[in-house]
N, C-alpha and C positions, 0 to 999 in steps of 0.2 A: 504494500500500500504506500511506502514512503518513498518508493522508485515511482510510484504512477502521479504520485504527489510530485513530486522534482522534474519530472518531465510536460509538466504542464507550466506555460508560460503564467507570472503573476497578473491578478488581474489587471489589465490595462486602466487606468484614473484610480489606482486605488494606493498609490505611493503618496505618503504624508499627508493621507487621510483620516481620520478619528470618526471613529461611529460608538457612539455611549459613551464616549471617554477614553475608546482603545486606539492605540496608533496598529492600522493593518497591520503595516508590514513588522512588526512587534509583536502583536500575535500570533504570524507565520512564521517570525525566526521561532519563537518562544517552542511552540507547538511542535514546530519540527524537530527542534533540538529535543523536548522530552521522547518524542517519540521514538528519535535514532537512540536515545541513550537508553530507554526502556530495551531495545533489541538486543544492545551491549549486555545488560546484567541487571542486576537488583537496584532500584536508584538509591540514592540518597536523600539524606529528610530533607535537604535542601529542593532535590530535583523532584520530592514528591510535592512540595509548597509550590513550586513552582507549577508545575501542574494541575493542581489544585485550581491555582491563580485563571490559567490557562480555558479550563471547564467553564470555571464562574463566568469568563471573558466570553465566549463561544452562547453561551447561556444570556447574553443582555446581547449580544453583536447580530446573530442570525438570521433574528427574526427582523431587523431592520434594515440588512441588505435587501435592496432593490434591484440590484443587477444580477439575471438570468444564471450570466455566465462566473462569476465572484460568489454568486452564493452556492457553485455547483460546488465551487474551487476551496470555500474554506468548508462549507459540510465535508466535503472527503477529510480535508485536514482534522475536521472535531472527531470524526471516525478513526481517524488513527492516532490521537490521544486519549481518546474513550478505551480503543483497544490497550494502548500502554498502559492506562490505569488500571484496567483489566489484569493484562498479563503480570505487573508487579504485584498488585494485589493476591495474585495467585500464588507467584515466587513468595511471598509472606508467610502463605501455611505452611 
């Protein structure tokens, strides 16, 4: 999911934009970095705050994008933090 993520170009007008207070492209680095570091190993309480953060952001941001093609582009992304939190979640038991 984080290859299909990476190969898709960012959304076009959405550099140095804020929607509910999040800067995109901060969300998209933030997101993607949990999610590569989830594949790595077990995160750290840091990387799981961070993720944490991440959720909450995706959770106020989604519903307010308007653009077809940016709101396909950061759902894939909340789906591949949703799974990170998943998968460390798991590596806990």
């Amino acid at each position: 999911m984080t290859a299909e993520h990476m190969a898709m170009p960012f959304p076009p007008g959405f550099r140095g934009v804020d929607i509910e207070d999040q800067d995109m492209v901060m969300l998209d680095a933030d997101a993607y970095g949990c999610a590569a570091s989830a594949l790595k190993g077990p995160l750290a309480a840091r990387q799981r705050a961070a993720l944490t953060r991440v959720l909450a952001a995706f959770d106020r941001v989604l519903p307010a994008i308007d653009d077809a093609y940016a709101s396909r582009y950061y759902t894939q992304l909340h789906q591949a933090a949703v799974l990170a939190a998943e998968v460390d979640e798991l590596r806990e038991r």
